[in-house]
C-alpha positions as CSV (number, residue, x, y, z in Angstrom):
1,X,0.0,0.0,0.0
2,X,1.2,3.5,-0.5
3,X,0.8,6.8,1.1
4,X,-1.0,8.1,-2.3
5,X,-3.7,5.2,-2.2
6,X,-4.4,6.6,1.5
7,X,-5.0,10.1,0.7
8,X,-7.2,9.2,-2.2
9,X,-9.2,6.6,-0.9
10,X,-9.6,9.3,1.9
11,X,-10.6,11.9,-0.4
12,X,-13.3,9.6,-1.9
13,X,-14.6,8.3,1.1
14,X,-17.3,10.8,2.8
15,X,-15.7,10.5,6.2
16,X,-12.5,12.0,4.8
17,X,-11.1,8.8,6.1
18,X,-9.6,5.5,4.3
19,X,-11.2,2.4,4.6
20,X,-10.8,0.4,7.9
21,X,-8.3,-2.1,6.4
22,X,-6.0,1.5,5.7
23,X,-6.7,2.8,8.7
24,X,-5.2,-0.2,10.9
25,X,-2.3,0.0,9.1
26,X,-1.9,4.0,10.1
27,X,-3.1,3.3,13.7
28,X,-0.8,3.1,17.2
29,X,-0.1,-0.3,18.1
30,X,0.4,-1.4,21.6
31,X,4.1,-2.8,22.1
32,X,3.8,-4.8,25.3
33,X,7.6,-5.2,25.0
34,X,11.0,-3.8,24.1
35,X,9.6,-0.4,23.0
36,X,12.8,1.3,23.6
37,X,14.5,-1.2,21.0
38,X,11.8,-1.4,18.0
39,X,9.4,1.3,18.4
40,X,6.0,1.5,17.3
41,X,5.6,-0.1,14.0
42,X,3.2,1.5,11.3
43,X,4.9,5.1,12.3
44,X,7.4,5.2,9.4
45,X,4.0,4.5,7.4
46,X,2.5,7.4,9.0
47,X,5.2,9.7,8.3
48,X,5.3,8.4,4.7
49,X,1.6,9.8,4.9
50,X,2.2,13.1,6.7
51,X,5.5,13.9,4.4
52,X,3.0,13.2,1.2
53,X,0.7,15.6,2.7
54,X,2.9,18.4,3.5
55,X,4.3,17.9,-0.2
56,X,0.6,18.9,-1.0
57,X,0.9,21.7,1.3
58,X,4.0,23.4,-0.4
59,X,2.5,22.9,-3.7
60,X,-0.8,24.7,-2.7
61,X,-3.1,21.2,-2.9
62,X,-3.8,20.8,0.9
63,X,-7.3,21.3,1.3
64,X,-9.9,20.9,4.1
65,X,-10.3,17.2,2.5
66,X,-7.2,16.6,4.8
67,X,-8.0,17.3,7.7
68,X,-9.7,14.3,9.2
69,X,-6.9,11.9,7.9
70,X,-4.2,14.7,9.7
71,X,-6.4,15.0,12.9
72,X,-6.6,10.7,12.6
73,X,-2.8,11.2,11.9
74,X,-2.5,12.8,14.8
75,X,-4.2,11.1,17.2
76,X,-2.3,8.0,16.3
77,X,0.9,9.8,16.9
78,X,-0.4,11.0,20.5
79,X,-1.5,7.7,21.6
80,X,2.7,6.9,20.6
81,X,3.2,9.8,23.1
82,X,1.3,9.3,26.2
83,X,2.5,5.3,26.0
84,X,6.0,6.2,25.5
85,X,6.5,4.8,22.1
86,X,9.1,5.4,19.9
87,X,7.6,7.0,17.0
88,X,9.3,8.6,14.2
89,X,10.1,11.9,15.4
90,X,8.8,14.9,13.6
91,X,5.4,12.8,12.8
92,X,3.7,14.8,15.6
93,X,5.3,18.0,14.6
94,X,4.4,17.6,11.3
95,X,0.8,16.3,11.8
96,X,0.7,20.1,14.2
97,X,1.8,21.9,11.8
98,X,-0.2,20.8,8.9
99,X,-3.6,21.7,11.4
100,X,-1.7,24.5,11.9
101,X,-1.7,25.8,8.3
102,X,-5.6,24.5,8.2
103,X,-6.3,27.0,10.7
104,X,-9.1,25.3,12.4
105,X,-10.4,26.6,15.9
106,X,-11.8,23.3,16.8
107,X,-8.6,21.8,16.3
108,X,-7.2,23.3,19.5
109,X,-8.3,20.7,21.9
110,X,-6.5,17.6,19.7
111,X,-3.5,19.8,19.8
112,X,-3.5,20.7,23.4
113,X,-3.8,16.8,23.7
114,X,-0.7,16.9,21.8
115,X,1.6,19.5,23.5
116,X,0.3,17.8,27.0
117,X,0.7,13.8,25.7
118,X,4.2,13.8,27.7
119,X,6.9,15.3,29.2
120,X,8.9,15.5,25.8
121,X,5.7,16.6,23.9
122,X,4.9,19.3,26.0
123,X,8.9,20.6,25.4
124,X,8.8,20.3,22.0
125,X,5.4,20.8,20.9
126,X,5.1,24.2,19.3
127,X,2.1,26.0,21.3
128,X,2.0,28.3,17.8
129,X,0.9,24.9,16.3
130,X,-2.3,25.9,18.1
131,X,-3.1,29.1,17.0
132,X,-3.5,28.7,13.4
133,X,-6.6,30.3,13.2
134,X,-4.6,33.6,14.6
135,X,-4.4,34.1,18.4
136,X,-7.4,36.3,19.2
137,X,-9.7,34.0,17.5
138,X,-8.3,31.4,19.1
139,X,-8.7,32.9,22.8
140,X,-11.9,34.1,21.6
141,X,-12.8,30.2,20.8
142,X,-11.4,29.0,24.0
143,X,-13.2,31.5,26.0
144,X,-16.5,29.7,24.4
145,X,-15.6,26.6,25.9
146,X,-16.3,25.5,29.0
147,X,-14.1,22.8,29.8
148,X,-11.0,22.4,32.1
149,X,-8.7,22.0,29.2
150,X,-10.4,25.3,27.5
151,X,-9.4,27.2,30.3
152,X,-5.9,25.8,31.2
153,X,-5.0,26.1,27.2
154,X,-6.1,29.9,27.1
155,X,-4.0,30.6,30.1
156,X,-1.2,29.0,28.3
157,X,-1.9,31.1,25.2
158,X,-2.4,34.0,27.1
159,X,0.9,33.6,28.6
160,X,2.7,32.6,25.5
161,X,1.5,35.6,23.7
162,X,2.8,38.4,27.0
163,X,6.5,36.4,26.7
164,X,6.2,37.3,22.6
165,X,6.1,34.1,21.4
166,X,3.3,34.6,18.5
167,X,5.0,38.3,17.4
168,X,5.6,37.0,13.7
169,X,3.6,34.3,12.7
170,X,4.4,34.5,8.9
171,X,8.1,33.9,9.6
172,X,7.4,31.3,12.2
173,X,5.1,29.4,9.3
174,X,8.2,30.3,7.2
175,X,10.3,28.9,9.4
176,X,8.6,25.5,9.8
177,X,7.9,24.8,6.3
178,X,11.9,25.1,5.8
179,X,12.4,23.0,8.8
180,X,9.9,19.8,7.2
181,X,10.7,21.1,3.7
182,X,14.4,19.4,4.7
183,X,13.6,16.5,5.4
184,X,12.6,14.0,8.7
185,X,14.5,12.3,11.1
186,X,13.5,9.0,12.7
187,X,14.1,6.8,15.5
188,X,12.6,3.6,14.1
């Protein structure tokens, strides 16, 4: 199978999502043993998937037709996360930064999940990853909310955005397209 057949049997299918055969070979898989050694084994498939799709992204053809495979991409990759899987690394980057340029407000709780999955995720996560849809809107959208996570993620925002972090968004965007434009690194 091949990351193209995903993306179009996705785009065909009116779930945005490939068929459930696809989808188990895309999906986190419990390792009940040696995890540090092997890693989790349908992630290099993933990122096959996720490097397709950005290569959509830099020539204009990412659409909202990718989003629910990204936020399925995703989730997969934060399940990795939270169970201290090795995963190939920039997959959960990548998957963040291609809701990112989606600019989605109701993608903010699936990428809170994924700056809080761990203790190297929340390091390394980018919290601009979460403010695609432009930081006031995004506050704005979190305010709306009334959950625990809504108001823990605004504070964060809120907090990220006094210390400067969101100052240029169009050369941070710059920035990470160079960074994935260059190519992945992996652990598995």
């Amino acid at each position: 199978m091949l990351p193209e057949d995903v993306i179009s049997e996705a785009h065909s299918s009116p779930t945005g999502l490939p068929s459930a055969s696809l989808l188990d070979l895309l999906s986190y898989q419990e390792i009940p043993y040696a995890i540090e050694v092997i890693g989790e084994e349908h992630s290099q498939f993933r990122a096959s998937v996720l490097q397709l799709l950005f290569q959509r992204h830099l020539q204009k053809n990412l659409s909202m037709a990718d989003r629910p495979l990204i936020r399925f991409l995703l989730e997969q990759e934060i399940a990795c996360y939270a169970n201290n899987l090795i995963t190939a690394d920039d997959n959960l980057h990548l998957a963040g930064f291609l809701l990112f340029i989606l600019g989605q407000t109701d993608d903010v709780e699936l990428l809170w999940q994924a700056k809080t999955a761990n203790f190297d995720a929340e390091s390394s996560f980018d919290i601009q990853f979460l403010v695609g849809a432009g930081v006031d809107r995004t506050i704005a959208y979190l305010q709306s909310v009334q959950a625990e996570w809504a108001e823990k993620t605004k504070a964060y925002i809120e907090l990220c955005q006094q210390a400067g972090d969101f100052e240029d968004m169009e050369d941070y965007r710059v920035d990470r397209q160079k960074y994935f434009a260059s190519g992945f690194s992996t652990n598995t």
